[in-house]
Structures are given as C-alpha cells and as structure tokens.
C-alpha positions as CSV (number, residue, x, y, z in Angstrom):
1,X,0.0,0.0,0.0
2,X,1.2,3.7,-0.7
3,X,2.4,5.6,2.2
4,X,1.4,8.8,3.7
5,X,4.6,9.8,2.8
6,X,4.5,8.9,-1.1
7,X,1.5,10.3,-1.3
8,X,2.4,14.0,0.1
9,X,5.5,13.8,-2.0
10,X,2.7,12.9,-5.2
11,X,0.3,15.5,-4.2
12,X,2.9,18.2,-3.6
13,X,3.7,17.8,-7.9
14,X,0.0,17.1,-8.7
15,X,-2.2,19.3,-6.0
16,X,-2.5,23.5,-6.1
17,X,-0.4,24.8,-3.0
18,X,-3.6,26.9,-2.4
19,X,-5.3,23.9,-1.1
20,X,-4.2,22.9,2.4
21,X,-4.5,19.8,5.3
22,X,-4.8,19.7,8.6
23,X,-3.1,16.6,9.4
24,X,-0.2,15.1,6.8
25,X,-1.3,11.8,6.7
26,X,-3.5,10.1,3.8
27,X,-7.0,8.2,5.1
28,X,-7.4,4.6,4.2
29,X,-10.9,4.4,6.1
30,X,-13.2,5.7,8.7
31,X,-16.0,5.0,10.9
32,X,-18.1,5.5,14.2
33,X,-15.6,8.2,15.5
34,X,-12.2,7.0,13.9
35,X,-10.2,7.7,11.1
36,X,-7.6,5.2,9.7
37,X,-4.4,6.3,7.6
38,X,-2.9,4.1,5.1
39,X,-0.6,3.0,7.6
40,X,-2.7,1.6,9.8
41,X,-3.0,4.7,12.6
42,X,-5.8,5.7,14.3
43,X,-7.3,9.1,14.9
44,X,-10.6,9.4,17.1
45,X,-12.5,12.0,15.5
46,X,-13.2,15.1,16.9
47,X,-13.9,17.4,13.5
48,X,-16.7,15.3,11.2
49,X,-14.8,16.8,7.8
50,X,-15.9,20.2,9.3
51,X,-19.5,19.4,10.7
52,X,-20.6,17.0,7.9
53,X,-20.1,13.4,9.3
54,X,-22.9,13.5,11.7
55,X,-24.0,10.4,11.1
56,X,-20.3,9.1,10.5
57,X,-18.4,8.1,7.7
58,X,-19.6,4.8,6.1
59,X,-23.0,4.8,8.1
60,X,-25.3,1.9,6.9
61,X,-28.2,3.4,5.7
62,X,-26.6,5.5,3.5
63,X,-23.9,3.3,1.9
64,X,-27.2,1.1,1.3
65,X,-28.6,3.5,-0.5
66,X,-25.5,5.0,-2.6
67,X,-24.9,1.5,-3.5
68,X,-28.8,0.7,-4.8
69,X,-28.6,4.5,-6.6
70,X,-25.5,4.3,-8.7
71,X,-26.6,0.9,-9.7
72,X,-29.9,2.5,-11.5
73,X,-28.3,5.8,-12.5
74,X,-25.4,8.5,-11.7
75,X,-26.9,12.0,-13.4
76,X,-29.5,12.9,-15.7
77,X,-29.6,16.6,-14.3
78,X,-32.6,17.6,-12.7
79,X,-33.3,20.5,-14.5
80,X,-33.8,18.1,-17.8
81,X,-34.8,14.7,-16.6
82,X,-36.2,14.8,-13.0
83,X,-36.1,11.9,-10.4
84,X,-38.1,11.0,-7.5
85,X,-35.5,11.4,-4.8
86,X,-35.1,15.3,-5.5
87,X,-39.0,16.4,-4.9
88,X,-38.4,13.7,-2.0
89,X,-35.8,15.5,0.0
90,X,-37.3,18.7,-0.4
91,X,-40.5,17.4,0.9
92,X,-38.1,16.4,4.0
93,X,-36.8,19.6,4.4
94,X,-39.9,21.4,4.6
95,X,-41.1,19.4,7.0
96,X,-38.1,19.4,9.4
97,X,-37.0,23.1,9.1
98,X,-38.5,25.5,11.2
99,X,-42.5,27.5,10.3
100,X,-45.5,25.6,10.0
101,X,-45.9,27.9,7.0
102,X,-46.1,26.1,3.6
103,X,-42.5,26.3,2.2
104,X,-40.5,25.5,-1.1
105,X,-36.7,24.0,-1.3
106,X,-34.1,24.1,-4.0
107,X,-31.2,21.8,-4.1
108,X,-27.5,22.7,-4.5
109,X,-23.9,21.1,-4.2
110,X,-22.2,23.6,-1.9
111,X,-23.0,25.9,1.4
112,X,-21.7,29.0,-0.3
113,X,-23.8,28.0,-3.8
114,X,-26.8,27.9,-1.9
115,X,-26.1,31.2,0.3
116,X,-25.1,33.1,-2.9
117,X,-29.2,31.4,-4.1
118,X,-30.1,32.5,-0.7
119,X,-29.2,35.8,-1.5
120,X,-30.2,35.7,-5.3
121,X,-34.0,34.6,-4.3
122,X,-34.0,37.6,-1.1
123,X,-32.8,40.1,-3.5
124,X,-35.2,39.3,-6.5
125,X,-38.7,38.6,-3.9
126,X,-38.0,42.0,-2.3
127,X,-36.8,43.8,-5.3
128,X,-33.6,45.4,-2.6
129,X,-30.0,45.3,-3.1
130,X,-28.3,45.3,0.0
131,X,-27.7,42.6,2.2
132,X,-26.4,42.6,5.8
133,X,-23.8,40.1,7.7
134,X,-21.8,40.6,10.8
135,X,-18.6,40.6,11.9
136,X,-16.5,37.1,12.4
137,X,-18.9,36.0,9.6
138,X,-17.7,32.7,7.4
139,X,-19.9,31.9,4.7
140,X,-17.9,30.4,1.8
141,X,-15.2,31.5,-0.8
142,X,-16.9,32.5,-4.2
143,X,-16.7,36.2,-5.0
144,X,-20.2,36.7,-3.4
145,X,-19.5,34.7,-0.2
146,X,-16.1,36.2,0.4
147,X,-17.8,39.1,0.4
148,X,-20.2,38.0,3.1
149,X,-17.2,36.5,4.9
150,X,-15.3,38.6,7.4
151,X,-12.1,36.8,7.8
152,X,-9.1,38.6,5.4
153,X,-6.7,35.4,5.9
154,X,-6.7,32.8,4.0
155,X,-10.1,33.1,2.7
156,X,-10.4,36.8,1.1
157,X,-6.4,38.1,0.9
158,X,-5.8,39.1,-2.7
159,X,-8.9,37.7,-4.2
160,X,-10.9,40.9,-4.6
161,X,-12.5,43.5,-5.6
162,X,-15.9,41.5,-4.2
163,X,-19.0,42.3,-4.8
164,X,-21.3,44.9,-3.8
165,X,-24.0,46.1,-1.9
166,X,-22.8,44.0,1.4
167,X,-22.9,45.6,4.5
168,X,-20.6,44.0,8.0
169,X,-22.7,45.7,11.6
170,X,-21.4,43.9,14.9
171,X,-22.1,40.1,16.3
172,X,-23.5,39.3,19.8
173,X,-19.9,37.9,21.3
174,X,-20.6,37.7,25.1
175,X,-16.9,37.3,26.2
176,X,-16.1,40.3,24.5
177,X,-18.9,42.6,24.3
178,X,-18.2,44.2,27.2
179,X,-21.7,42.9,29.1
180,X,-24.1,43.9,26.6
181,X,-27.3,41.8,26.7
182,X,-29.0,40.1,23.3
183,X,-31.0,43.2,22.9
184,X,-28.0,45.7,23.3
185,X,-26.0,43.9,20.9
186,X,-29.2,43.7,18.5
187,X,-30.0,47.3,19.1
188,X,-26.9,48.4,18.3
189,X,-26.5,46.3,15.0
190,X,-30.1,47.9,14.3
191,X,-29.1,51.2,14.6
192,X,-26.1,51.3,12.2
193,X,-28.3,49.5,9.3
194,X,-30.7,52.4,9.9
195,X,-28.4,55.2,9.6
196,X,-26.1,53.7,7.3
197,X,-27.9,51.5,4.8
198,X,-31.9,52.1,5.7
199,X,-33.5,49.7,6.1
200,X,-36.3,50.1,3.2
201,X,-33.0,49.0,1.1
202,X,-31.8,45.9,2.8
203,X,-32.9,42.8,0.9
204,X,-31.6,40.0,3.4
205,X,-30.2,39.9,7.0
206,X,-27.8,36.9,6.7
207,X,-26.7,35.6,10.3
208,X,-25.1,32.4,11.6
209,X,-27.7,31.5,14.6
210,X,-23.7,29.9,15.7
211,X,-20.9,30.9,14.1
212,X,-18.6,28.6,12.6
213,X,-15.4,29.3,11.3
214,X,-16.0,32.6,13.3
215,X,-15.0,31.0,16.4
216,X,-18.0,29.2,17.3
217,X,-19.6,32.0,19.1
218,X,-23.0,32.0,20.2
219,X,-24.6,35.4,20.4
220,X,-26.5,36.6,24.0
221,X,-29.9,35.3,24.6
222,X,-31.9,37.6,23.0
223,X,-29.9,38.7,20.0
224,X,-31.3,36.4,17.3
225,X,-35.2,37.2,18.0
226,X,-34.3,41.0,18.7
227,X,-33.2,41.0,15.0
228,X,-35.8,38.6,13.7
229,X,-38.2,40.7,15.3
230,X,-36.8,43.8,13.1
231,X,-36.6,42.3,10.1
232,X,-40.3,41.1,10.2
233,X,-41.1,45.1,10.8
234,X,-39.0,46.3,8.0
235,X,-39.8,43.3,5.5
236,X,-36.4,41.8,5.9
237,X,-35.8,38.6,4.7
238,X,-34.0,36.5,7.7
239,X,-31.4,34.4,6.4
240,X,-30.2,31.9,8.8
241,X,-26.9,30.3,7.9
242,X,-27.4,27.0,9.4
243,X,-24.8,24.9,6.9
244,X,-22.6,23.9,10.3
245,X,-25.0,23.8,13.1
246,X,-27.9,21.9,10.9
247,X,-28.8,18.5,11.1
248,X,-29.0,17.6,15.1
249,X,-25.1,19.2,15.3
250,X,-26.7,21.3,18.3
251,X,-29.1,19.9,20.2
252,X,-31.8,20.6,17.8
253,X,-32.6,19.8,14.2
254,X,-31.4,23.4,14.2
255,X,-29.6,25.7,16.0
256,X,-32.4,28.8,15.9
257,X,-35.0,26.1,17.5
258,X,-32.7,27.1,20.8
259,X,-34.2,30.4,20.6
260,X,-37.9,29.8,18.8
261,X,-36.5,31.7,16.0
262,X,-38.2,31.2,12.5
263,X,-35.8,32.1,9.7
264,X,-37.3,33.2,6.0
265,X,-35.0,31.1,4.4
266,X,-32.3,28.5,6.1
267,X,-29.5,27.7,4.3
268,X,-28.1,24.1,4.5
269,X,-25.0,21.8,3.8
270,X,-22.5,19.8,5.1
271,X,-24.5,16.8,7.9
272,X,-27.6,17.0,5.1
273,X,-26.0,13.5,3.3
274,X,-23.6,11.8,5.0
275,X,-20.7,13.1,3.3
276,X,-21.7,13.7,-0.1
277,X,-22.0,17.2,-1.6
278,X,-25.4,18.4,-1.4
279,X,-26.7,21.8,-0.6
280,X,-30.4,23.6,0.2
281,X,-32.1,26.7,0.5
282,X,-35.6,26.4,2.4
283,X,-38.3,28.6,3.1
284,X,-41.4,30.5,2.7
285,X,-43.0,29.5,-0.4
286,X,-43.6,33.3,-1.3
287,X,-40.5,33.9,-1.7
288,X,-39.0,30.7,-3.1
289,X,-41.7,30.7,-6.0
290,X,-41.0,34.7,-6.8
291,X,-37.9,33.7,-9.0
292,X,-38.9,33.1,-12.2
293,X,-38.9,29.8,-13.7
294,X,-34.8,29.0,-15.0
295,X,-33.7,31.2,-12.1
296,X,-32.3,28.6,-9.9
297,X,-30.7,25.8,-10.8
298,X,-27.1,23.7,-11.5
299,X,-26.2,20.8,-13.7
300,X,-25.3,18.8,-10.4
301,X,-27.3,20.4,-8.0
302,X,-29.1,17.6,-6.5
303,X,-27.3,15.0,-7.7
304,X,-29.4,11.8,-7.0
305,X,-26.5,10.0,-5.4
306,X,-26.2,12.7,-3.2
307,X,-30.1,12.5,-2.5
308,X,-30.2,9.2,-1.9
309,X,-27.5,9.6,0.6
310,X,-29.6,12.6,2.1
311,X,-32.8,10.5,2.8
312,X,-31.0,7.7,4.2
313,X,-28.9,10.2,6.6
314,X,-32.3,12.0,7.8
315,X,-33.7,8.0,8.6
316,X,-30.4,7.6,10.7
317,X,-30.8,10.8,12.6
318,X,-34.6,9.9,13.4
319,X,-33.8,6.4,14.2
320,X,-30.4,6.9,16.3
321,X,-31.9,10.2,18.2
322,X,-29.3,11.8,17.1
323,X,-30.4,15.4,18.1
324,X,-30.5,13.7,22.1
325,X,-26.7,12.2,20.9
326,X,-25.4,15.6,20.5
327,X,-27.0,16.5,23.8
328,X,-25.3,13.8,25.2
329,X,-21.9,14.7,24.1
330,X,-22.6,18.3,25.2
331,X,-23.0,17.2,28.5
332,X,-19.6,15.2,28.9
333,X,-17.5,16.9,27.0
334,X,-18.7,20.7,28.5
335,X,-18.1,19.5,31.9
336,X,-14.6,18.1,30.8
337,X,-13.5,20.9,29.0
338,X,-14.6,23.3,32.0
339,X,-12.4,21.0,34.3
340,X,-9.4,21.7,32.1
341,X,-10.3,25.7,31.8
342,X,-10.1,25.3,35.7
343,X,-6.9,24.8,36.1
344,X,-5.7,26.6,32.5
345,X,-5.8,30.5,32.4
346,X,-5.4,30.2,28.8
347,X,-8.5,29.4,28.6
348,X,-10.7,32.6,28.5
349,X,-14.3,30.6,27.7
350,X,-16.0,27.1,27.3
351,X,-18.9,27.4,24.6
352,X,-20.8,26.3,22.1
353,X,-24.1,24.0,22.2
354,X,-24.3,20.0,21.6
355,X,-21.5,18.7,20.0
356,X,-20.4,21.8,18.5
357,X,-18.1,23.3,21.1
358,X,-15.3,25.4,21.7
359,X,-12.1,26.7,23.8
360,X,-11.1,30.4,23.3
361,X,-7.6,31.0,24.3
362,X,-5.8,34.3,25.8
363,X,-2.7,35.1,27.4
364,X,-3.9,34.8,31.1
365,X,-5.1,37.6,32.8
366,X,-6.1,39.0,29.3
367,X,-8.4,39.0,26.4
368,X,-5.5,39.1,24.1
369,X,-5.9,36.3,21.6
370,X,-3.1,33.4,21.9
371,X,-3.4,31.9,18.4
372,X,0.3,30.0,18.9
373,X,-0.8,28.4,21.9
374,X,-4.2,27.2,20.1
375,X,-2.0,25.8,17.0
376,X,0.2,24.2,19.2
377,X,-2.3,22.3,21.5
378,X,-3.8,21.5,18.2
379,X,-0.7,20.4,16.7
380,X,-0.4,17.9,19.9
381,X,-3.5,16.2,19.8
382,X,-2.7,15.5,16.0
383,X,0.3,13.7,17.5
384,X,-1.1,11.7,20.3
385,X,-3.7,10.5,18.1
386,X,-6.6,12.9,17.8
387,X,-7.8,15.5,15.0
388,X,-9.0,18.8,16.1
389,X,-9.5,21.9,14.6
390,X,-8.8,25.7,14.8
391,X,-10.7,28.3,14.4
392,X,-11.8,32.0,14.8
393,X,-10.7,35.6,13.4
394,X,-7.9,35.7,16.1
395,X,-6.9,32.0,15.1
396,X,-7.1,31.2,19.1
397,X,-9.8,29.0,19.5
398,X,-10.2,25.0,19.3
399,X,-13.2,23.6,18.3
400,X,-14.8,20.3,18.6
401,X,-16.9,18.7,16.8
402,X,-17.2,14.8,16.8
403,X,-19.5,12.6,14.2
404,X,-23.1,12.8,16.4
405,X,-22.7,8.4,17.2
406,X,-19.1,8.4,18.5
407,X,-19.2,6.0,21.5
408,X,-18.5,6.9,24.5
409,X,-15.4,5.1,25.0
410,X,-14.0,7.1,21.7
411,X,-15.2,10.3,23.1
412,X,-13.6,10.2,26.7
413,X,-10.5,8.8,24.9
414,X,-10.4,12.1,22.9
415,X,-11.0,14.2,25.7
416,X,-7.9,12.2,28.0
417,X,-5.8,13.3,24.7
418,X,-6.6,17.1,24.9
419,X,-6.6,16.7,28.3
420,X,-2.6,15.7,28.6
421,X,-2.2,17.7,25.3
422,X,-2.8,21.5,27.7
423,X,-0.2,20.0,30.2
C-alpha cells in the first residue's frame, strides 16, 4: 500500500499549494468516531470533515442506498430529466425546518452556492440590493460569499474586488462585548443599518444562529429574536446560515430552534447526506416561487447519489436520536473541558451547544488572543492520536466537533488526549 509519505511527495507535484490539510497523513478508512491512515493509525475523530459526518463516515443506511442509486443511475440533471429522490428531499426539508408555513426548497452542491441562491431569491422577492452580515462572519469563498465572509486570511487576501451592496454591523460575542445583553447587541446592530444603509433598502439579513469558522460563538440570549423581530417590521428577509449547526449538530434539528427563531429562508449543507456534496435553500414559499422559472438551478445540484444519501442520513438521525446524541456529548464533554479551563488561564471561555463546542484561548489575565498556543495544543493532539481543529478571526480557538454516534469510549478517549495535550 502507498504511504502517507509517497502520497504528500505525489500531491505536492499534482495538487495547487492553495489547497491545504490539517493533518499530513492520507486516510485509508473511517468510521463511528475514527479515522484510519494508510498506515494503519488511528485518529478518534473530533472534526466530522468540518461538521458533515454526523451520522459518520460509512453509516449503513446511507452506503445502502448509494450503492442501490448508482446501480440505476449517476446524473441525468434535474433541471432536464427529474427523479423522484429530488422532490423527496425537499419534501423532508420542509417538514423538518423550522415555520408551519407552507414552504418551497431548491437543491444545490455547496453551502456557499446555496447562500449566494439565498441571497439571489431575497434580493429578487424583495426587489432590494443590500444585504447585511456581521462581523467574524464565514460563509464560503466564491466572489459573493467572500464578500459575506469577514475573515481577510486565507479566505479573502488578494482575491478581490468583491462584490457589492454587502454591509458588516457587529455580532453578539458575550466574552467580548463588554456585558451587553441580546438586545444591546441587536440594538446596536439595528441602529447602524438604519443610519447607514436604511432599512427600506436591505434585501436579506444573513446571520449564523452559531458561528462557525468565526470561532464558534453564540450570540446573548436575545440577539437572534431581537433581530428577527426587526426584520419582520422592516420586510427583511432573515437568512439563517445554518450549513454547520444543521442537522442535530446542536441539540436541535437546528440551531435557531434554541431560541424559537423562525428564519425566512435557512441555508443548508454539510451533515444533510452523510458526506456527499449536497446543498439547500428552504423557506417560505412566497419567496422561493417569486424567481422566475430557469432562475435557480445547477447541472449537479441535486445530484441523485447525493439525494439518496440525504434521505438515508435524515432515517439515521430519526432512528439513532441523534439530536438527544449531540445533547449527550454536550454534556460530557462541557463538563470536561470546563475542568481543564479550571486549572488553565489560557483558557478565556468554554462554549458552544451540543457537540459543537469550543475553547477560546488568551494570554492569562487578558483577552488578548493566543493563536500560537491554540495551534500548538492542536498540533499535539494530531500527534497523540486525535484530530482537532482551529478556528476563529484571532486564530485562538479549538473547536470540537465529533461525528453525532461516537461511542463513549472514543469520546472520553479524545478528551484524555486534549486533556494531557494543555499540560
């Protein structure tokens, strides 16, 4: 078998530089809450590819039904030949999603291809240009979701100009907002779209009800409905970016459920199908049928591979529980991580919801960022044996986020590794 090592030394004359790896070894399989190299070595799991492998990586229902699809066919393109399993996972996802409203859905391979729809179908049902985000935003890396996204490095640096009409106000970030409530934070957000944009011009409010790549930060009780309750007033349409905290990752089918918040239009990716690329935008019906027929669309969006997958990964989560798994996990893993901030004045906050959940780390004493100290914790669980991530604007926090049925043996193995990994 080809080594890890043969196959960096192949990828470094074959793959763009551009595109980078967290971990320098090649995967052979993977499973439950492990990954295997081609060598044999075992990681436990504690990123999901980035929130997708909620229901693992080779989970049964859905290499069941992979297998049965590609037998009958690969592609036909929706948009010329169309196919049961399409209209069948948008009739899931209009069930699941939050509103008891009567809703439409639109299928797409990426979470920044449907955002950018997201944005297309706002703009074109409201007849507005402008669209507002917030800061420590992440919502993909076309020229229109760069533009969304706050980050400058890696995701934005060079890449411009981007395009227009996108406005940034500030996030709800409790450890450093200085003590301002949900409504503060909303208020104040409020305010500078008034006076700077008006309102009467905004098309979409596009928010993370959790941010992801931002640092995992979940806004003050109150924030989300403050500004849900705005954009109702000024006929907003509320966006909620739910492509990493969707499908049971929080608790909840999704993460504005925690709050009762009903989004316009919810924006969905990664945990939809079990690893395979397949991306949504649902909501109201009024607005999803306002586009014009042609409007929306992709050659592969929808693939039915990747909708076969889909169903079978919505059974698991129904079957397995897997909304009271993540619940589960939050509740070991939050205490654990708390023990370690105990005794660690690195670490400035524990947060996050289910089993999406995060370390912010400072010098002590401080809220200045320590992004070296984050890397190299990081870099220390990827040699003892477990893959974590990094994330936020100030590079200083680790997140976690293990497949939704990792046992609990694999799970309080991880968490003994980042435990001896802070010292």
């Amino acid at each position: 078998m080809t080594s890890s090592e043969e196959l960096h030394k192949r990828r470094g004359a074959a793959v763009a530089r551009g595109v980078g790896s967290t971990i320098s070894s090649y995967v052979d399989h993977a499973g439950g809450g492990t990954i295997t190299d081609v060598e044999g070595r075992q990681w436990i799991d504690f990123a999901a590819g980035i929130a997708v492998a909620n229901v693992g990586n080779s989970a049964r229902r859905v290499v069941e039904a992979v297998k049965a699809q590609v037998e009958r066919f690969t592609h036909t393109c929706f948009m010329v030949a169309p196919y049961e399993s399409y209209v069948a996972v948008c009739e899931q996802l209009n069930a699941i999603t939050p509103g008891d409203f009567e809703k439409r859905s639109a299928l797409f391979n990426s979470g920044a291809e449907a955002v950018e729809n997201a944005v297309k179908i706002a703009r074109h049902a409201t007849g507005r240009p402008a669209v507002v985000v917030f800061d420590h935003a992440y919502h993909g890396r076309t020229n229109l979701t760069m533009a969304l996204t706050a980050k400058n490095m890696p995701y934005k640096h060079r890449f411009g100009p981007f395009a227009g009409e996108i406005y940034r106000v500030p996030m709800s970030y409790p450890l450093r907002d200085g003590g301002l409530s949900g409504a503060e934070a909303a208020a104040r957000a409020i305010e500078m779209v008034e006076k700077q944009v008006g309102a009467e011009n905004v098309a979409a409010l596009l928010i993370e009800p959790i941010q992801g790549e931002g640092g995992f930060v979940v806004p003050a009780a109150g924030f989300l409905p403050a500004l849900r309750e705005w954009a109702t007033a000024a006929g907003v349409v509320f966006v909620a970016d739910e492509i990493q905290t969707g499908f049971c990752r929080t608790g909840q089918w999704f993460a504005c459920e925690h709050e009762e918040v009903v989004p316009d239009l919810i924006t969905l990716a990664k945990g939809i199908a079990g690893g395979l690329p397949l991306a949504a935008v649902t909501g109201r019906a009024e607005l999803m049928d306002a586009v014009h027929v042609g409007g929306l669309g992709g050659t592969y969006g929808g693939n039915p591979i990747a909708c076969a997958a889909a169903l079978a990964s919505i059974e698991t989560m129904r079957e397995l529980e897997l909304t009271c798994a993540a619940q589960r996990i939050e509740t070991v893993m939050a205490a654990r991580l708390r023990t370690i901030a105990e005794r660690d004045p690195r670490i400035a906050e524990v947060r996050g919801r289910g089993a999406m959940l995060a370390v912010e780390l400072v010098q002590p004493g401080t809220l200045v960022p320590d992004p070296a100290a984050t890397a190299a914790i990081s870099a220390a669980c990827h040699a003892a044996g477990l893959l974590t991530l990094t994330c936020g604007t100030y590079g200083n926090v680790l997140r976690f986020l293990p497949p939704l049925v990792i046992s609990d043996d694999e799970l309080a193995r991880g968490l003994d590794i980042l435990d001896a990994a802070f010292g």
